[in-house]
C-alpha positions as CSV (number, residue, x, y, z in Angstrom):
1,X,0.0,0.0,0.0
2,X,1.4,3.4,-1.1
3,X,2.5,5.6,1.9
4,X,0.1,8.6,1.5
5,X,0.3,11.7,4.0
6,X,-2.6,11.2,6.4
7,X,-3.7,13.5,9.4
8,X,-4.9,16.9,9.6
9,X,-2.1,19.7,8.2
10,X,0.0,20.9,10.4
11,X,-0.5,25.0,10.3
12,X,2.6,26.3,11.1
13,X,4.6,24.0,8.5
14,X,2.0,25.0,5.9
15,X,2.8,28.9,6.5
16,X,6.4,28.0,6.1
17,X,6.0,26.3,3.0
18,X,3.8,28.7,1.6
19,X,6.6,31.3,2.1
20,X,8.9,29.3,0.3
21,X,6.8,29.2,-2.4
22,X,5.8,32.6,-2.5
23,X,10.0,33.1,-2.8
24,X,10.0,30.8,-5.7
25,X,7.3,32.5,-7.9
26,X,9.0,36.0,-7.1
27,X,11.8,34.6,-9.0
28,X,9.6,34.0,-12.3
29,X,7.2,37.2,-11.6
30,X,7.3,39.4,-14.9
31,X,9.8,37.2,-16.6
32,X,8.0,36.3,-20.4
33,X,10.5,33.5,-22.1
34,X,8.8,30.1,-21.0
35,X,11.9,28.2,-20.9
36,X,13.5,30.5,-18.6
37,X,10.0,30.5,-16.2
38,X,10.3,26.6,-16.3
39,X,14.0,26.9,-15.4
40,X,13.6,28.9,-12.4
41,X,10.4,26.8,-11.2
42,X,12.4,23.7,-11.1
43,X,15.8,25.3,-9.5
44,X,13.4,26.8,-6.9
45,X,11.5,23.3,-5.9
46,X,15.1,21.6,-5.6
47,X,16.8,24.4,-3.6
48,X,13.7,25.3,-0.9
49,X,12.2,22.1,-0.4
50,X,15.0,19.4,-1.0
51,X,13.5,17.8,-4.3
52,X,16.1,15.2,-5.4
53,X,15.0,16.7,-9.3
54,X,12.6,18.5,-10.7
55,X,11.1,18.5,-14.2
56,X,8.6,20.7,-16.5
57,X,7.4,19.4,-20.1
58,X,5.7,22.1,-22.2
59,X,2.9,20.6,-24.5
60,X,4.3,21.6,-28.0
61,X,2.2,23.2,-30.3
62,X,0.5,20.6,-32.5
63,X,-0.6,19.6,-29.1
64,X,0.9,15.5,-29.8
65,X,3.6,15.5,-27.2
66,X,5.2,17.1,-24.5
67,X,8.8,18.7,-24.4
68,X,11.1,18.5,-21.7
69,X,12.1,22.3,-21.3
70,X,13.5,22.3,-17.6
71,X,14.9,19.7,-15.1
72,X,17.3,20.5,-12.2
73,X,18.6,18.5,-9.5
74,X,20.5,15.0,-10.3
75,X,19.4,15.5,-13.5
76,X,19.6,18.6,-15.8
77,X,20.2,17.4,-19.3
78,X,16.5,17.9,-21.7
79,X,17.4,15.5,-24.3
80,X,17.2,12.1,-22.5
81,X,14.4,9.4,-22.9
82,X,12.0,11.4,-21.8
83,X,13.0,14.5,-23.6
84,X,9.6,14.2,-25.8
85,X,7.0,12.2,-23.9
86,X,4.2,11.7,-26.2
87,X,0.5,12.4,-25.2
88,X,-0.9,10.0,-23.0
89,X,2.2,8.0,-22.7
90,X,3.5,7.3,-19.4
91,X,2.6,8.6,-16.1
92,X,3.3,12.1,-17.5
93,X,1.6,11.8,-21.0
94,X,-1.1,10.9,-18.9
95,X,-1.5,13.3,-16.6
96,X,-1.4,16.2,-19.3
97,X,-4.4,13.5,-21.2
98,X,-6.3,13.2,-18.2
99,X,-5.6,16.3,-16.5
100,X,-5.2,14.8,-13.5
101,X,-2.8,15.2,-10.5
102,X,-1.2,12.2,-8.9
103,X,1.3,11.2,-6.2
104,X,3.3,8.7,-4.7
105,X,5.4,8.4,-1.6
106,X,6.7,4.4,-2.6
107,X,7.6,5.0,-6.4
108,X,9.3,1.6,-6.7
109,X,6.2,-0.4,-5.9
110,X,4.1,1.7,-9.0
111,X,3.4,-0.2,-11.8
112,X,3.7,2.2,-14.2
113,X,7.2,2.8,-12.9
114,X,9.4,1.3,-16.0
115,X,13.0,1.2,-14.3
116,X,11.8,0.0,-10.3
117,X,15.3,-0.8,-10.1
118,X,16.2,2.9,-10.6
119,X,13.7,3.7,-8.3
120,X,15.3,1.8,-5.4
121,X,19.1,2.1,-6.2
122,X,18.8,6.0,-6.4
123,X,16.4,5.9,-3.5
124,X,13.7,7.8,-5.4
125,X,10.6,7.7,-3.2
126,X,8.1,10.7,-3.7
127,X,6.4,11.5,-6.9
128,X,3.9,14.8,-7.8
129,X,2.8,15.5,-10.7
130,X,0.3,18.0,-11.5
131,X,-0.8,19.1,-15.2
132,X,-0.4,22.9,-15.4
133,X,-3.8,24.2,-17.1
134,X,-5.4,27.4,-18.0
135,X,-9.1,27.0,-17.9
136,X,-9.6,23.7,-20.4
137,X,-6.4,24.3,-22.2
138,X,-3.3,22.2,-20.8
139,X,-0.3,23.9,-21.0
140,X,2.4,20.9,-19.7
141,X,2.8,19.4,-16.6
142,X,5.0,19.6,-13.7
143,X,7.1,16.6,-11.6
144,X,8.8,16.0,-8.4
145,X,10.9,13.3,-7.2
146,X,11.9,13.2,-3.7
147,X,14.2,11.0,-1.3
148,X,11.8,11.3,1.1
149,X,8.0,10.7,1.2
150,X,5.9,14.2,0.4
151,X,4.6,15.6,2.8
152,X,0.8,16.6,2.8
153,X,1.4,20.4,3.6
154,X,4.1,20.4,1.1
155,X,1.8,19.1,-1.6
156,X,-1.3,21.6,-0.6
157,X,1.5,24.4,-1.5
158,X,2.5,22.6,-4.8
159,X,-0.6,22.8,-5.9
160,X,-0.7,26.9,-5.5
161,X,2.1,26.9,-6.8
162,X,1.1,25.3,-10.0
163,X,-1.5,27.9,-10.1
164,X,0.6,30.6,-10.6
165,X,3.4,28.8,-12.6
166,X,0.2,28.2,-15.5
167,X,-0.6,32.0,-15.5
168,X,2.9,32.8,-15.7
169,X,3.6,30.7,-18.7
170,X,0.4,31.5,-20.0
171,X,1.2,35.0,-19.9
172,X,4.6,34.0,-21.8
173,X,3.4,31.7,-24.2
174,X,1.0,34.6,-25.8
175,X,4.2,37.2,-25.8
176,X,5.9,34.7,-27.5
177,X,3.3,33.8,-30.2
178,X,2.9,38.0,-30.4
179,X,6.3,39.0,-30.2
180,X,6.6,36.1,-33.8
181,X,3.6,37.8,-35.4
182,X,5.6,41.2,-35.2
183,X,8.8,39.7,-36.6
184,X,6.9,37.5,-39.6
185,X,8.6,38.3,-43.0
186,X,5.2,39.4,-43.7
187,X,4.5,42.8,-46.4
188,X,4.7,45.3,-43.6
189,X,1.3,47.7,-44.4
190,X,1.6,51.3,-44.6
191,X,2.6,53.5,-41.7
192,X,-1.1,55.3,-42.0
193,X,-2.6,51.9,-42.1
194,X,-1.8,50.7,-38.7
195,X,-2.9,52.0,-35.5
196,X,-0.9,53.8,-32.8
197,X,-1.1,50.5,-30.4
198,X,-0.1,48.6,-33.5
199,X,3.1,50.4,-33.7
200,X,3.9,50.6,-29.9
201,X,3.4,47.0,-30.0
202,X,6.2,46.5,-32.4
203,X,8.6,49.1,-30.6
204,X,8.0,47.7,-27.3
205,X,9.4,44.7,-27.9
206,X,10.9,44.3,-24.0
207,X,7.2,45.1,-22.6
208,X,3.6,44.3,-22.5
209,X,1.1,46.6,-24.1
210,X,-2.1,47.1,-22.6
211,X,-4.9,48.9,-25.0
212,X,-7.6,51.0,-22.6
213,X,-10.7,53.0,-24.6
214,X,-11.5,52.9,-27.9
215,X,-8.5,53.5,-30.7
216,X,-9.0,56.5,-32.4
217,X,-6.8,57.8,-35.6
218,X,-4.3,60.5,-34.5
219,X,-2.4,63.3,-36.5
220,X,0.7,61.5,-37.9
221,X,3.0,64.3,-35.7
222,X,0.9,63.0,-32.2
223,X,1.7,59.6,-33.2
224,X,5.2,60.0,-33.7
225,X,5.8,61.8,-30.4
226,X,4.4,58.8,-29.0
227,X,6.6,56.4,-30.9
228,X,9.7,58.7,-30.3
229,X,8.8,58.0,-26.8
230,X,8.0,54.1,-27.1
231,X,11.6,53.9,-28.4
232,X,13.0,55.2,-25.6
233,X,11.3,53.5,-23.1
234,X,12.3,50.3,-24.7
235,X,15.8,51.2,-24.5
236,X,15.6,51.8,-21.1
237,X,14.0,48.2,-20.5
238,X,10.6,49.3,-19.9
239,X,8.6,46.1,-18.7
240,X,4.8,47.4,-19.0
241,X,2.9,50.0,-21.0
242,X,-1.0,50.9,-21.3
243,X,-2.0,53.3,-23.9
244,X,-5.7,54.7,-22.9
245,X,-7.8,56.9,-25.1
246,X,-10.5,58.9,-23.5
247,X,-13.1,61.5,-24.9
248,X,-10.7,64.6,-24.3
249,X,-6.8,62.8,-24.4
250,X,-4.8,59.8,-25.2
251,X,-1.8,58.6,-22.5
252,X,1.2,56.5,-22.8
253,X,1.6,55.1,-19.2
254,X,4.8,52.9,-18.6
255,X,7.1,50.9,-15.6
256,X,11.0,51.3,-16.3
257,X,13.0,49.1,-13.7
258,X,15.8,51.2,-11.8
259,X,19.5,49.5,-12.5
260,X,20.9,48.3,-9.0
261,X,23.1,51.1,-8.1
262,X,21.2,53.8,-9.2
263,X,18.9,56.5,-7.8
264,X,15.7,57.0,-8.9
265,X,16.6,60.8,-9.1
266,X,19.4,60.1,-11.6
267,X,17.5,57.4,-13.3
268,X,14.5,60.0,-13.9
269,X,17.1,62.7,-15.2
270,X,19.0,60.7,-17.3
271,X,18.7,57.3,-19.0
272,X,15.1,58.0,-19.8
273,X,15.7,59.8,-22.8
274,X,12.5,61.6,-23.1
275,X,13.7,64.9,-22.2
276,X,14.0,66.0,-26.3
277,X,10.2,65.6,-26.0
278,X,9.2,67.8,-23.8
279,X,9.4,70.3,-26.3
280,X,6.4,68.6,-28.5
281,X,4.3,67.6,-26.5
282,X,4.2,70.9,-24.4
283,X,3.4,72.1,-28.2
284,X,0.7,69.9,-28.5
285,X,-0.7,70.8,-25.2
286,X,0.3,67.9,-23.4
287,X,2.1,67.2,-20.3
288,X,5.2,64.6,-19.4
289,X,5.4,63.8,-16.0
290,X,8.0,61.0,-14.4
291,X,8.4,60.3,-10.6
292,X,10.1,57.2,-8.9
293,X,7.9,54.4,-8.1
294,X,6.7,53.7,-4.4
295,X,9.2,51.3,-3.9
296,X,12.1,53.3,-5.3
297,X,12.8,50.5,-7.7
298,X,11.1,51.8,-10.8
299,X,10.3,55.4,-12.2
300,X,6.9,55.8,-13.5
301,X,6.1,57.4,-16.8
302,X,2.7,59.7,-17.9
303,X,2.7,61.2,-21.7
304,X,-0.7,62.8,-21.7
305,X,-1.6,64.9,-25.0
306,X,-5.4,66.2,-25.6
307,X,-6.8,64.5,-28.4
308,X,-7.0,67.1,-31.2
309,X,-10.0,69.0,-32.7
310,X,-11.5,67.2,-36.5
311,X,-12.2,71.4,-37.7
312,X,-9.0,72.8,-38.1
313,X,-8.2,76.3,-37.0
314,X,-7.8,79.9,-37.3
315,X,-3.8,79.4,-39.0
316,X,-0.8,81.6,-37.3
317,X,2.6,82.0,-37.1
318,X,4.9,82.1,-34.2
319,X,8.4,83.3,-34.2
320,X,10.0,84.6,-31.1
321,X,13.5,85.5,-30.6
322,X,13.5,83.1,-26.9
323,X,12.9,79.7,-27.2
324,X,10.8,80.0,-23.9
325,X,8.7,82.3,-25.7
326,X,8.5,80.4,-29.1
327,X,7.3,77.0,-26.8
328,X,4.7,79.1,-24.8
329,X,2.9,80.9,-27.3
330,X,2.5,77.9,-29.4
331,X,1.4,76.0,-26.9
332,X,-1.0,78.7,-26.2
333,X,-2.0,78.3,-29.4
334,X,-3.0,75.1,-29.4
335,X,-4.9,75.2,-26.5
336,X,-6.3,77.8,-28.2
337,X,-7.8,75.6,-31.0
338,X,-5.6,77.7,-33.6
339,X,-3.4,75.9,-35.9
340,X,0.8,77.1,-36.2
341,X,1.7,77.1,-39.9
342,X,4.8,77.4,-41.5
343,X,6.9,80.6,-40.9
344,X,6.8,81.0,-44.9
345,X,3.0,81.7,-44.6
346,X,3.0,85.2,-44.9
347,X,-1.1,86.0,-45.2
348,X,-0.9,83.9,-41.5
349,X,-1.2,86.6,-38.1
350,X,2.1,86.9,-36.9
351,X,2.7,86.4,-32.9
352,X,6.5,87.8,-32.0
353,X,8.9,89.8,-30.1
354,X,11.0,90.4,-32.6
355,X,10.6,93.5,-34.0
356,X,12.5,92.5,-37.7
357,X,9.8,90.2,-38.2
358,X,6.8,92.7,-37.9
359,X,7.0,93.7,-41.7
360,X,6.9,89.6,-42.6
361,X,3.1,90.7,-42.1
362,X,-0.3,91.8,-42.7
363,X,-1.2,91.6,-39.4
364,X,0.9,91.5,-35.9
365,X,0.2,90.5,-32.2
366,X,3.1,91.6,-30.4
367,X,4.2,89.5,-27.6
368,X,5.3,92.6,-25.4
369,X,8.9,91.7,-23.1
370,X,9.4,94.7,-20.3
371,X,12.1,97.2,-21.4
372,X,11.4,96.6,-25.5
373,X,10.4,99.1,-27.6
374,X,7.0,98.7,-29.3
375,X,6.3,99.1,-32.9
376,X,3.5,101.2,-34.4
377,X,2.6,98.4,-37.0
378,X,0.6,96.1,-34.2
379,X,-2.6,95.5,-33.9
380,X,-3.1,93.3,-30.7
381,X,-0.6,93.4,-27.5
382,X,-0.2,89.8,-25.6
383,X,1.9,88.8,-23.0
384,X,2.9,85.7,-20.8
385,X,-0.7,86.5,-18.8
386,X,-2.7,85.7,-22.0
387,X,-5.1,83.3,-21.7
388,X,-6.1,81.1,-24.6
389,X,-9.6,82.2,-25.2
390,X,-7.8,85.7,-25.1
391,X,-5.6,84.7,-27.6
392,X,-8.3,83.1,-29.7
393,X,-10.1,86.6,-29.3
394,X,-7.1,88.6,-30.1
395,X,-6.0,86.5,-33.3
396,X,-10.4,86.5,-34.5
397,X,-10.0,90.1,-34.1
398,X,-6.9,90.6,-36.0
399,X,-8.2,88.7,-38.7
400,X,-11.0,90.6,-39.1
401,X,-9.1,94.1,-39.2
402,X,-9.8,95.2,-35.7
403,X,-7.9,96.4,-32.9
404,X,-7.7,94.1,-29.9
405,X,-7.3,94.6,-26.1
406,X,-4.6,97.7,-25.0
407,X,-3.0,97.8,-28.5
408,X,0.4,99.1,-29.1
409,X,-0.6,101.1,-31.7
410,X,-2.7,103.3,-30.3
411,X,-0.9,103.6,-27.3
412,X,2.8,102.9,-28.6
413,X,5.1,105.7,-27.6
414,X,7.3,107.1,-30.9
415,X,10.4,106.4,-30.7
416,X,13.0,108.9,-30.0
417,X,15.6,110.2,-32.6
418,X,19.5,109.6,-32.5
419,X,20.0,113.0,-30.7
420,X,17.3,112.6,-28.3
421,X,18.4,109.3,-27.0
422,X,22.5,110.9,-27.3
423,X,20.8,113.5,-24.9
424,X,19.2,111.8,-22.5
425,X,21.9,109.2,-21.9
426,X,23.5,112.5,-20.7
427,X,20.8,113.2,-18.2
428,X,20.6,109.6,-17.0
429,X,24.1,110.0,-16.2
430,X,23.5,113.5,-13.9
431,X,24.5,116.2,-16.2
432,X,23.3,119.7,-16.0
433,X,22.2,121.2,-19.3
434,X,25.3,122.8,-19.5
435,X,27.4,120.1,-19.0
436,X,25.1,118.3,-22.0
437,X,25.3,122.1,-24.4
438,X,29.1,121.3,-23.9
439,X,29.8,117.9,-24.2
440,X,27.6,117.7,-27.6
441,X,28.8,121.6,-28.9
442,X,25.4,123.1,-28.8
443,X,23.3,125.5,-27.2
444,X,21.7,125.6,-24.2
445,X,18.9,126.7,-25.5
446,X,19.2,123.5,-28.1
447,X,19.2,121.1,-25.1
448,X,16.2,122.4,-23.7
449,X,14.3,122.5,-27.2
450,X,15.4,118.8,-27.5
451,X,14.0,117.9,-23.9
452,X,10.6,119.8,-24.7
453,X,10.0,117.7,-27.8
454,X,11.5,114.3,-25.8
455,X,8.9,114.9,-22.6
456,X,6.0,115.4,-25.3
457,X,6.6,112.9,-27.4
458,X,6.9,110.1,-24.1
459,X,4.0,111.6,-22.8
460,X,5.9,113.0,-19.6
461,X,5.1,116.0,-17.3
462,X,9.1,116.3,-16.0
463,X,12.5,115.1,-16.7
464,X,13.0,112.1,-14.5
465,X,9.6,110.8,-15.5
466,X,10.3,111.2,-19.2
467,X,13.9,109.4,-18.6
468,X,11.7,106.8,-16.4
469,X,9.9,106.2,-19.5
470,X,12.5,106.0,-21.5
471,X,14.6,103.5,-19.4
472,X,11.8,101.0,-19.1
473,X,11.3,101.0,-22.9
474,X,14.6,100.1,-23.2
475,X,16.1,103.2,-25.1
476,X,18.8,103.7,-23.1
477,X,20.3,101.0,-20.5
């Protein structure tokens, strides 16, 4: 009679085994090559619960026969005798037929045993095997052989255990068959013919994409920032991604592993490589946000980017002398519903701060910087307090001819003459008018002529308001 474990389950042992097999699926959590899953189930049943060898047979495709993929212990080779065990054949075969568990703690005396001799000489007394299965499909089967009878609360944690091994391979099993339909020497269709999570699939070949909403078809320059980005992450060894679409945006969220050894801080600042991004998608309105992960061992990514509007609008230009200004006023725009067209576009409003670009066009919203001088030629004045719907006002009213908000050019002060500004340099610098008459070989009577016509034309009612005035409008420094 086969020595079975009998009694109730001793509590204490179970926690304890449960622990150690907790510590064996940690080792294959996330990993997706089957083989290698297999490989460290096996290693991890000989080393924490004293398994004289462990095996694992994958059921091959055609679903005929089973493949020996891992075996540790006094055995490691794959290619032996039971290398390929075919379906219902042997105690194995059967198992994965049947889907059955079944153990033994007195091998020798089974009858199914074909080498009892083997059995004894090696002294090979507990069996287990249990078919590893995803709801009716059998994915192989796993076996242990032990020196020493099983014990019951061992064989309660086994069976967890095989549990999580299925959905791990399971998991595996459909990267693999994905991972082959990406790579197929198949006629690859046309970039405008796939969809985004079509492409992010085959970039992200080190991760698993998850698809939230329904897919919608993006502006080919939102879908490459988001396969710039894809690239990058997969450099970095990204191991998950979702890509969710919602009424107002679509996101790109991702899990990149910190290398052992460094921060998060310095992970987040440098290997990433999404910082050359930052600058299109803060164009396109979105954000790009990445913080370290709760347990400091990952850095989590957000690329959010509003989805964009089917009517196109109101076109501009933008050309700024800052870069900082250039990225803000065309994000504004954006948010604004407007649409930024090429610089060469000349009928387009013009938003700037550069006064050599105000006669590039018809029509001018000046982006007003403290201490500039303001041309006559505007029609609109922004500045970094513009909202968008101000914007959108300002470039509707611009388009129509009109005026908008405190213009420049009605309120615009002229701008002062060679001499004028030669003259009041001289004042800034504390110089009586006869100190100025002599320094420039003129009249005293010229000097005060020349500061009449400067304090009427800045709109000032004394001297050290006008050269106020004419300080902060950046005449003179």
């Amino acid at each position: 009679m086969p020595d079975l474990p009998t009694g109730l389950l001793d509590p204490t042992r179970i926690l304890f085994d449960l622990q150690q097999g907790n510590e064996i699926a940690q080792r294959f959590a996330g990993c997706l090559e089957p083989e290698e899953i297999a490989r460290r189930v096996t290693d991890g049943l000989v080393e924490k619960f004293g398994c004289a060898f462990a095996r694992l047979w994958l059921l091959e495709p055609d679903q005929t026969a089973l493949k020996l993929v891992a075996s540790s212990g006094m055995y490691t080779s794959t290619n032996g005798f039971f290398g390929r065990v075919p379906m219902g054949a042997y105690k194995v075969g059967k198992i994965a037929q049947n889907r059955i568990s079944f153990l033994s703690n007195n091998l020798a005396a089974e009858s199914w045993v074909g080498n009892r001799e083997w059995a004894i000489a090696n002294n090979i007394r507990g069996f287990a095997g249990y078919p590893l299965v995803i709801q009716d499909h059998t994915l192989g089967v796993l076996a242990t052989f032990s020196h020493h009878p099983l014990e019951a609360e061992f064989l309660e944690v086994l069976q967890t255990l095989c549990t999580m091994v299925a959905i791990a391979l399971d998991t595996a099993l459909q990267h693999q068959k994905e991972k082959q339909n990406w790579r197929s020497p198949v006629p690859t269709p046309a970039f405008n013919t796939l969809s985004l999570s079509d492409h992010l699939a085959a970039t992200l070949t080190s991760s698993r994409l998850t698809l939230v909403g329904t897919e919608q078809a993006l502006p080919l320059p939102l879908s490459h920032v988001f396969l710039q980005a894809a690239e990058a992450l997969n450099r970095a060894g990204c191991t998950y991604c979702r890509l969710t679409y919602t009424i107002d945006t679509v996101a790109l969220e991702a899990v990149v592993p910190v290398s052992d050894g460094v921060t998060c801080g310095t992970q987040t600042a440098t290997y990433r490589g999404l910082d050359r991004l930052l600058f299109p998608i803060s164009c396109l309105g979105g954000v790009l946000q990445t913080k370290p992960g709760g347990n400091q061992k990952v850095v989590q990514v957000l690329i959010s980017i509003p989805y964009p509007s089917s009517a196109e609008g109101q076109r501009v230009r933008v050309q700024c002398r800052f870069p900082v200004l250039q990225m803000a006023f065309t994000h504004l725009a954006f948010l604004a519903g407007l649409t930024v067209c090429d610089a060469s576009e000349n009928d387009a409003p013009l938003l700037t701060d550069d006064v050599t670009q105000v006669a590039t066009a018809k029509q001018v919203l000046w982006i007003q910087q403290p201490g500039q001088v303001t041309p006559k030629e505007i029609k609109a004045m922004l500045d970094l307090s513009t909202s968008s719907a101000q914007l959108r006002d300002a470039v509707d009213a611009v388009a129509r001819g009109d005026v908008w908000g405190s213009c420049a050019g009605a309120d615009a002060l002229p701008p002062l003459s060679e001499r004028e500004i030669e003259m009041m340099t001289l004042l800034a610098q504390g110089l009586r008018d006869r100190d100025i008459s002599n320094r420039l070989v003129i009249s005293e009577s010229t000097v005060k002529f020349h500061i009449n016509n400067i304090l009427a034309k800045v709109k000032a009612r004394t001297r050290y308001q006008a050269l106020y005035r004419v300080i902060v409008n950046g005449w003179i420094q």
